[in-house]
C-alpha atoms as one frame of an Amber mdcrd trajectory, in Angstrom:
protein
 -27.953  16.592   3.078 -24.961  14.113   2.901 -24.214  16.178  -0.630 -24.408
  19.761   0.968 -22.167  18.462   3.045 -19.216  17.624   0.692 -19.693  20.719
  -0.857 -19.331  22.504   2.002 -16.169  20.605   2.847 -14.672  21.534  -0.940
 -15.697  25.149  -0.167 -13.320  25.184   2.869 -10.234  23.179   1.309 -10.502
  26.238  -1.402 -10.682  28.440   0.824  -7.478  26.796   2.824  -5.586  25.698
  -0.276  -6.238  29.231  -2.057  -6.007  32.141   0.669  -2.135  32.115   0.873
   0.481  31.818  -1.988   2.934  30.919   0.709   3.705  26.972   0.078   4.562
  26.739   3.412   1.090  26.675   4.531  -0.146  24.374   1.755   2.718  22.323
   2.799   1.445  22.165   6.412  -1.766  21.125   6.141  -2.508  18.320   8.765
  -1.277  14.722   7.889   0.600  16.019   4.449   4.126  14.057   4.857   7.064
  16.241   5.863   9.420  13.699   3.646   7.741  14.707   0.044  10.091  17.788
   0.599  13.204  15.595   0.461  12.142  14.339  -2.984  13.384  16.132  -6.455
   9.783  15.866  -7.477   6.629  17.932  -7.591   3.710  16.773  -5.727   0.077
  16.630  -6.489  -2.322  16.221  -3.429  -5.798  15.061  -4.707  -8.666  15.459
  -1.901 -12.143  13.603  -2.005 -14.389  11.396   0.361 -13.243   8.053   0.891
 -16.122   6.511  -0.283 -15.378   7.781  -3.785 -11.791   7.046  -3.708 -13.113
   3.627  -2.779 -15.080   3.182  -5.811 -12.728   4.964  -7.873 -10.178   1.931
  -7.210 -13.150  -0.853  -7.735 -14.620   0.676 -10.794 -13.113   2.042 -13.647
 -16.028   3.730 -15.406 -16.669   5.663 -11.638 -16.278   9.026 -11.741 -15.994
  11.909  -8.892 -15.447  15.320  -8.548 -12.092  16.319  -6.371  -9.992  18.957
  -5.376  -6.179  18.862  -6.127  -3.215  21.166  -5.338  -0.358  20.430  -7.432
   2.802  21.834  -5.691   6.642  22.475  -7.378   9.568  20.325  -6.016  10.759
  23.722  -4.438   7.455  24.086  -2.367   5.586  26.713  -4.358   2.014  26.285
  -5.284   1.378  25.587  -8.860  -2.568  24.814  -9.106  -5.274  24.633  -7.010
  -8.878  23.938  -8.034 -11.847  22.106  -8.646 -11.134  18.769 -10.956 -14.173
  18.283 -13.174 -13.578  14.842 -12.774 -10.988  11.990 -11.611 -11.396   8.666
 -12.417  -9.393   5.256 -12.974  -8.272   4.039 -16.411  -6.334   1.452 -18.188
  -7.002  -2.481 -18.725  -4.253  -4.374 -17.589  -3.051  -2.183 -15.132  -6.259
  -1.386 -13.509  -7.824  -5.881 -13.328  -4.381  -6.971 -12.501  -2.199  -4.160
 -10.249  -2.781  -2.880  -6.980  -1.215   0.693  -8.249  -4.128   1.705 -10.494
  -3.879   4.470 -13.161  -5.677   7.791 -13.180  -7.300  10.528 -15.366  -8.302
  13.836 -14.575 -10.096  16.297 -15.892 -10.157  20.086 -14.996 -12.696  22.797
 -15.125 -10.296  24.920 -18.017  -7.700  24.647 -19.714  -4.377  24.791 -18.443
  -0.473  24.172 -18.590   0.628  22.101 -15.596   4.461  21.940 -15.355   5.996
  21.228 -18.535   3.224  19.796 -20.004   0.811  20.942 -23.219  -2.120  23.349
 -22.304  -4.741  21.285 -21.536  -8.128  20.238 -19.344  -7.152  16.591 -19.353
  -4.444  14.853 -18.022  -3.069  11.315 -17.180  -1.482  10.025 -13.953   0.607
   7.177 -15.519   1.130   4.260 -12.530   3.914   2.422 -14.075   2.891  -0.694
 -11.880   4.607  -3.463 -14.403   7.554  -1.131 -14.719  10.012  -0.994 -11.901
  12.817   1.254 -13.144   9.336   3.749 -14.185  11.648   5.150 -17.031  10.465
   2.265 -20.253   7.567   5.134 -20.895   9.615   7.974 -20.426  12.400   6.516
 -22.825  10.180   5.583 -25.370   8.103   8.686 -25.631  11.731  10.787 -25.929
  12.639   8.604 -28.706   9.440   9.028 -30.335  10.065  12.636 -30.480  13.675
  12.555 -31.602  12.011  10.100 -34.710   9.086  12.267 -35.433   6.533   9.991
 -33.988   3.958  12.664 -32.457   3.976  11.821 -28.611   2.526  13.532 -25.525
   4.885  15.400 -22.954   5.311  14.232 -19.349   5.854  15.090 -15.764   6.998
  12.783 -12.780   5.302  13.571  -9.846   4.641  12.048  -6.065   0.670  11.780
  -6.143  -1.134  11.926  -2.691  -4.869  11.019  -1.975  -6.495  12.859   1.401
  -2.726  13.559   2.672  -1.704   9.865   2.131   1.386   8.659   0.020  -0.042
   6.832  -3.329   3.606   6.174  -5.357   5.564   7.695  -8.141   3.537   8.975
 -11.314   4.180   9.602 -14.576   1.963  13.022 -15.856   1.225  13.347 -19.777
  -1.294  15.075 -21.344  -4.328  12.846 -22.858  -3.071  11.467 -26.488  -5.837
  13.154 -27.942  -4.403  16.611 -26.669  -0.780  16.038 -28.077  -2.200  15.923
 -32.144  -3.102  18.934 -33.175  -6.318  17.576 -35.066 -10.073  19.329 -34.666
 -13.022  18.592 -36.501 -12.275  20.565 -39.244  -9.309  19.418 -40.087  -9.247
  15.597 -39.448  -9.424  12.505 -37.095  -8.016  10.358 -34.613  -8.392   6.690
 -34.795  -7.843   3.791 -31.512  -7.415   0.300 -32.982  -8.213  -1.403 -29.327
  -6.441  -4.852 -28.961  -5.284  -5.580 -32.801  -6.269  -9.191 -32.853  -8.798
  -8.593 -35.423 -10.759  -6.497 -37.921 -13.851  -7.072 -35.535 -12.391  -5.749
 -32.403 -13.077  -1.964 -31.438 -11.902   0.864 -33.863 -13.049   3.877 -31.718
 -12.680   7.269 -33.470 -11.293   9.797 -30.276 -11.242  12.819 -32.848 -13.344
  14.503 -33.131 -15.259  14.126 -29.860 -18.969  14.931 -30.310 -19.446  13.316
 -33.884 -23.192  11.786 -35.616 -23.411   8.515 -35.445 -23.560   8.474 -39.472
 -19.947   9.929 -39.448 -18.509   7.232 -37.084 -19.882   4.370 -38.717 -18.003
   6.265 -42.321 -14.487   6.557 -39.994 -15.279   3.242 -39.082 -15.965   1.762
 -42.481 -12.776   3.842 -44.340 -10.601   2.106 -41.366 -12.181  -1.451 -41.985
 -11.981  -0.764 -45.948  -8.421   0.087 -45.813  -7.214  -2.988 -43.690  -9.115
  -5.282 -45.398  -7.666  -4.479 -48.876  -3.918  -4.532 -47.586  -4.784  -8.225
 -45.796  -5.791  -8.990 -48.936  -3.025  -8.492 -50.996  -0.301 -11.305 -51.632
   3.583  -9.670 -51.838   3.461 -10.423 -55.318   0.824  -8.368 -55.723   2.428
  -5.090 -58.010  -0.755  -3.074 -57.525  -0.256  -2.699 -53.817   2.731  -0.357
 -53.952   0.141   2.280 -55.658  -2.530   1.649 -53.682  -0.011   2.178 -50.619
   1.322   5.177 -51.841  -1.980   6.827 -52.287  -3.716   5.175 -48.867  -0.426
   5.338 -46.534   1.962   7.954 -45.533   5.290   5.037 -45.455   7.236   7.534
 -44.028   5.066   7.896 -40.795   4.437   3.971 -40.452   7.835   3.215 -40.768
   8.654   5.741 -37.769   5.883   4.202 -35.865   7.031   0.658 -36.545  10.844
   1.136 -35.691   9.748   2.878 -32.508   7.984  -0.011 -31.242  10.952  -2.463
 -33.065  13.575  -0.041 -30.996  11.943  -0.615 -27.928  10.923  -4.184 -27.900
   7.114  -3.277 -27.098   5.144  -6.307 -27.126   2.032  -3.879 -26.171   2.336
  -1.687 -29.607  -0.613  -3.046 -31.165  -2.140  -5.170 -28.342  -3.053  -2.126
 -25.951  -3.793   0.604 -28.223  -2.591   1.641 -32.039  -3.532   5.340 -33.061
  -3.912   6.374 -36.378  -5.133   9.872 -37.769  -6.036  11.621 -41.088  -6.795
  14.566 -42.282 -10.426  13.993 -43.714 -12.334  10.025 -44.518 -10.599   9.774
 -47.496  -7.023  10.935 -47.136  -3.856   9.199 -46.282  -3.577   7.061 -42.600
  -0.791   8.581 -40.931   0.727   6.339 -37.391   0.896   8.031 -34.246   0.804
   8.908 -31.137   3.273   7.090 -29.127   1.830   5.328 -26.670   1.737   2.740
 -23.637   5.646   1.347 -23.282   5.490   0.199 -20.060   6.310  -3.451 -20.999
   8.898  -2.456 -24.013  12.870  -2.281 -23.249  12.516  -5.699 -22.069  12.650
  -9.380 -23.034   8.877 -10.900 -24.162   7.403 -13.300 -21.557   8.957 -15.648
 -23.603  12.515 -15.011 -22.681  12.083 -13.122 -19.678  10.930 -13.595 -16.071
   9.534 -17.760 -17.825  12.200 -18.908 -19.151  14.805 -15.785 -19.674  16.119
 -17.170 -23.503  19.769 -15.525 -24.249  17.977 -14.619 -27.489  16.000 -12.094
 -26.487  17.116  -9.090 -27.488  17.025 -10.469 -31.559  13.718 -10.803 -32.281
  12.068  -8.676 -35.187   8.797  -8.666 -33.190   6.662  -7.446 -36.417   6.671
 -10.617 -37.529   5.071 -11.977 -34.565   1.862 -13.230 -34.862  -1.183 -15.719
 -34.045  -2.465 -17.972 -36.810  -6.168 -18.860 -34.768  -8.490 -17.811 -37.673
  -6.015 -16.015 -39.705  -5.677 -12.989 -37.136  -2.249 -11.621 -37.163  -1.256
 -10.041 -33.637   0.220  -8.206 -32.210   1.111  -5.351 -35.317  -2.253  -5.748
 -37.723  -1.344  -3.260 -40.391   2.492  -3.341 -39.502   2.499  -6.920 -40.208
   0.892  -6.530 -43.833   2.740  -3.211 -44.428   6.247  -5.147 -43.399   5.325
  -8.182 -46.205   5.827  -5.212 -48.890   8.861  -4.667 -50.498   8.826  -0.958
 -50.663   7.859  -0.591 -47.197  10.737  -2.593 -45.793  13.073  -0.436 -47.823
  11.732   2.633 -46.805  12.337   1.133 -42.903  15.460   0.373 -43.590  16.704
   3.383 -45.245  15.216   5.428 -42.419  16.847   3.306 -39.505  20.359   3.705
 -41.125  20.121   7.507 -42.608  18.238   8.969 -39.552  17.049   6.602 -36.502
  20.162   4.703 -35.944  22.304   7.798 -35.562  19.432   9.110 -33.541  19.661
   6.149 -31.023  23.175   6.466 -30.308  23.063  10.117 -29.692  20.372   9.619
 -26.822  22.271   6.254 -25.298  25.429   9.205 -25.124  23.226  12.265 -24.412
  22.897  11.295 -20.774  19.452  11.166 -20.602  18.806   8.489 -19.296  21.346
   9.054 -16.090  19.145  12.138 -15.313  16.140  10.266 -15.757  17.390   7.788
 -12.650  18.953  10.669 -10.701  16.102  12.161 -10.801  13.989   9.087  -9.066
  15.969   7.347  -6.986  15.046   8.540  -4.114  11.161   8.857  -5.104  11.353
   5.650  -6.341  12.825   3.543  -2.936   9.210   5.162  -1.644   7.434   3.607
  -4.269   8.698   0.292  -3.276   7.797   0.851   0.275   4.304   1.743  -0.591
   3.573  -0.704  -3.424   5.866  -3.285  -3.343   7.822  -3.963   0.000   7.541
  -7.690  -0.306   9.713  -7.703  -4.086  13.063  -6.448  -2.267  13.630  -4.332
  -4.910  16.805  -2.533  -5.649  16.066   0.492  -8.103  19.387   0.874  -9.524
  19.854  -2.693 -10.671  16.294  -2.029 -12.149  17.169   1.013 -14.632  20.154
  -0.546 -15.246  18.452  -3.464 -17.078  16.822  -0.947 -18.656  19.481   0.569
 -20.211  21.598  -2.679 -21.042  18.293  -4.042 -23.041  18.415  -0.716 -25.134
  21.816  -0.509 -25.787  21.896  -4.605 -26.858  18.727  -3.333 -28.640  20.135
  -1.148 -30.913  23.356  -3.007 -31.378  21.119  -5.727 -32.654  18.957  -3.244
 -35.255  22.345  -2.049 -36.350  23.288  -5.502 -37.771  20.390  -6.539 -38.482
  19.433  -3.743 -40.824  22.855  -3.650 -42.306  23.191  -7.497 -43.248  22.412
  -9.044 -46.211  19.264 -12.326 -45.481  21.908 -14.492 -47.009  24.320 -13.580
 -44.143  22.092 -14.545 -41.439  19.646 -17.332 -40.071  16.344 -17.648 -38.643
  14.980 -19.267 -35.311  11.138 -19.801 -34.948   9.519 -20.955 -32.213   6.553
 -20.907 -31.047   5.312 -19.073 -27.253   4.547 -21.810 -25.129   3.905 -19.939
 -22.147   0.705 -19.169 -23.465  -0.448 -22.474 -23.842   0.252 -26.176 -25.138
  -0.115 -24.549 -29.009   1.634 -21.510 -28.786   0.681 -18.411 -29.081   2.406
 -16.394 -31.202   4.910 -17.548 -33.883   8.618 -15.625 -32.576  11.360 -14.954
 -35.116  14.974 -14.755 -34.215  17.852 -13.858 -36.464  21.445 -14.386 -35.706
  24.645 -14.613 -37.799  24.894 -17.405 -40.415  28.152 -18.803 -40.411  28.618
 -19.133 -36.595  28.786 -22.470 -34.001  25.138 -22.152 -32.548  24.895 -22.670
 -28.472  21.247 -23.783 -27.737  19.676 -20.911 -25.533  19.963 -21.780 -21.265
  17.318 -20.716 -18.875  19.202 -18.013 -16.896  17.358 -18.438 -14.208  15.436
 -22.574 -12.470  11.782 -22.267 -14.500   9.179 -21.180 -11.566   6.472 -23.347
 -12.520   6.995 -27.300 -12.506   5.002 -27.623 -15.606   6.784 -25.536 -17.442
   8.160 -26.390 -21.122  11.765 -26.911 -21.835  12.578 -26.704 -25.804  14.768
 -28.181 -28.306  16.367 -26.876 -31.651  15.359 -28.762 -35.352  16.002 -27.852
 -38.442  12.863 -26.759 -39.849  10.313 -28.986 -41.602  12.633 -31.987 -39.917
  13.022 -34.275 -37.190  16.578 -33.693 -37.465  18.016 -32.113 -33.845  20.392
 -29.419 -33.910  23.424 -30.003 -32.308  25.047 -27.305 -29.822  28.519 -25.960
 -31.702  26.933 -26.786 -35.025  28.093 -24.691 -37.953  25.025 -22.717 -39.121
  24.874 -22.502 -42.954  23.724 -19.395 -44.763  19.755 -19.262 -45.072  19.240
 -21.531 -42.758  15.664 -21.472 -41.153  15.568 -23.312 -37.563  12.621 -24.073
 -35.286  13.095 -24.419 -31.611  10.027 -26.518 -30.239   8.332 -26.968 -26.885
   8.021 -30.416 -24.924   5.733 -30.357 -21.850   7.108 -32.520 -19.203   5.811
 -36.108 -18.181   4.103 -36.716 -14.826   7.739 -38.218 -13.370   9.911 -34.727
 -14.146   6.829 -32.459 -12.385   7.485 -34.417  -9.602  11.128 -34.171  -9.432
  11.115 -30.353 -10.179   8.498 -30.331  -6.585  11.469 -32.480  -5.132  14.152
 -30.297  -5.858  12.858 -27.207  -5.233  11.908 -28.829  -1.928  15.153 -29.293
  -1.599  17.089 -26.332  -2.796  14.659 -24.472  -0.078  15.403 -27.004   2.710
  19.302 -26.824   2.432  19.926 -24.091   0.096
């Protein structure tokens, strides 16, 4: 009975939604807000009972059939159907943010707004990302390189007439390649830590078990015999050239080198092919919501002046020889061949290409375009952060721009020109987590990194500069000598300075 009922109620919203091609009276519904026609955005309004919407936001893996009416920025009526399906997604984004991420699924195929022809589709939330423009950045530049990428779509998104936030729209990944069954596959590396973590094949989709486990096995195979190499090792150029298309991994790599994404190989790393035994090529883009920005590391922790200089393939975790975050990136960046074919690319093609878009005025129109959308999404989702989205994209774009200045020296600088900072993430833990590389100019007075803004946690590390392999400190306003390999190391506080960081934050909140 309770089922009849809901389908009864679905009957009547088509009926409502669908009798009139006059937006005004989609518009007017009861409870839809009057102020989503003030935005510069389109607006999809997603209806289901609450009860599913409830266990849409508690469980990922629920599913539910819905009815959504997507609607232009000007008011007109774009779509309005049955979805086969909505349901929640991600991993980060769905355990630790209150703004979860969707995925829909209609009943056939179709083009909504700018977007590839399709019957699934992503609602993006953007939750860690408060300018909502790292994604939309990353996935233009992707293009622009010839890194295949799926299109996208802002939009204000609206369950049962209520205001959910600012979304991001892009086609599934598996619906930007243009790979079937016939003609190849398309590989998810889930969380890179290790050869034993999930390699799901996502093309094709309805495949015998017998061909996964090959897709599976070719993938494994591969790795494996690249880990094993040594860079001394002449035979691996061959084998590269006949496994890997360069040319296509080096895209992929300065992409996520470009935009500083710390998530490249952590989230998700796709890979596809054109049968088991061809060449891997890199690809789609994918999940930059945490790039353009300074690593944990040096950011909101401990904000190092460094940030924007570290070569982030070489970044990796030494706990039973897995290398994180960029598994095959960081064995393809050990060769020789590979690194020049990187670095001819950057400086023929991708630097050039980098500029233009910083100048194109893209990214203006990108914040133009949700300003206003975006002040809403603070109300909604964040109205205890006192956000100013302005300030936001603008941090954005300096971090780029600093980006690329730093890619443009770096690439065009002999090694014996510069130096090299290690140090190890202590945020992560007493040990470290990952081993962090920074270059700078050799040559130069070194100033030890500041913390730009009072560490938040009283245990927190502070650090200290040696020269590597030594107890020997290094000095601020030292002359750095060419080749010179530094290590800036972590010292956890003693039980006396905790308490005096309690003190003077008491303090600093009692009299300012």
């Amino acid at each position: 009975m309770r089922k009849e009922k809901y389908i009864l109620f679905f009957v009547l919203l088509v009926f409502v939604g669908c009798s009139s091609n006059h937006s005004e009276e989609i518009l007017d519904t009861p409870n839809q807000s009057e102020d989503s026609l003030e935005t510069r955005l389109p607006s999809l309004y997603i209806t289901l009972p609450e009860e599913d919407l409830d266990s849409i936001l508690r469980n990922r893996n629920y599913k539910t059939s819905a009815y959504a009416v997507l609607v232009s920025s000007g008011g007109d009526t774009l779509f309005c159907d049955y979805l086969t399906h909505i349901k929640s997604r991600g991993n980060t984004t769905f355990t630790r943010a209150d703004k979860k991420p969707f995925s829909i699924k209609l009943r056939n195929h179709k083009q909504l707004l700018s977007l590839k022809d399709g019957k699934r589709f992503t609602l993006l939330a953007n939750a860690f990302d408060k300018s909502y423009i790292r994604n939309a950045i990353s996935l233009d530049l992707a293009t622009e390189m010839g890194v295949p990428a799926p299109r996208y779509e802002f939009i204000s998104l609206y369950f049962n007439s209520e205001y959910r936030g600012l979304y991001q729209m892009t086609n599934k990944v598996e619906e930007c390649m243009d790979v079937n069954r016939i003609e190849g596959f398309l590989i998810e590396k889930k969380m890179g830590l290790s050869l034993d973590n999930p390699i799901e094949i996502i093309l094709p989709k309805h495949i015998s078990e017998q061909e996964n486990d090959t897709m599976t096995e070719m993938f494994k195979r591969k790795i494996t015999y690249l880990s094993n190499r040594s860079e001394t090792d002449g035979s691996i150029d061959e084998w590269i050239q006949d496994n890997i298309d360069i040319s296509s991994f080096a895209r992929y790599y300065l992409l996520q080198e470009i935009t500083h994404n710390m998530d490249g190989g952590v989230s998700s790393f796709f890979m596809y092919g054109i049968n088991e035994t061809a060449k891997l090529y890199a690809g789609p883009a994918w999940d930059f919501d945490l790039s353009i920005t300074p690593t944990p590391i040096s950011g909101e922790w401990s904000n190092c002046e460094w940030s924007n200089n570290e070569i982030i393939s070489n970044s990796r975790i030494e706990t039973d020889g897995a290398v994180y975050p960029y598994l095959i990136l960081y064995y393809l960046n050990k060769n020789e061949r590979f690194r020049d074919t990187v670095e001819y690319i950057y400086k023929n093609e991708i630097s050039n290409c980098c500029h233009k878009y910083l100048e194109s005025g893209r990214i203006d129109s990108l914040v133009s375009l949700l300003q206003m959308e975006a002040a809403r999404d603070y109300e909604k989702n964040f109205p205890s952060l006192n956000l100013d989205y302005l300030i936001e994209a603008q941090s954005v774009r300096t971090f780029l721009s600093q980006r690329i200045d730093f890619l443009d020296w770096y690439f065009d600088t002999k090694s014996d020109e510069r130096i090299c900072v290690t140090f190890r993430d202590a945020w992560w833990g007493e040990d470290g987590y990952r081993t962090i590389q920074i270059w700078l100019p050799a040559k130069n007075p070194i100033f030890i990194p500041k913390p730009l803004s009072e560490v938040p946690y009283n245990n927190s590390p502070t650090y200290q500069l040696y020269y590597a392999g030594t107890d020997s400190i290094v000095l601020e306003g030292t002359i750095i000598k060419p080749c010179e390999t530094l290590e800036l190391r972590w010292r956890y506080p003693i039980w006396r300075e905790v308490q005096f960081r309690r003190i003077k934050k008491k303090l600093k909140k009692l009299f300012g």
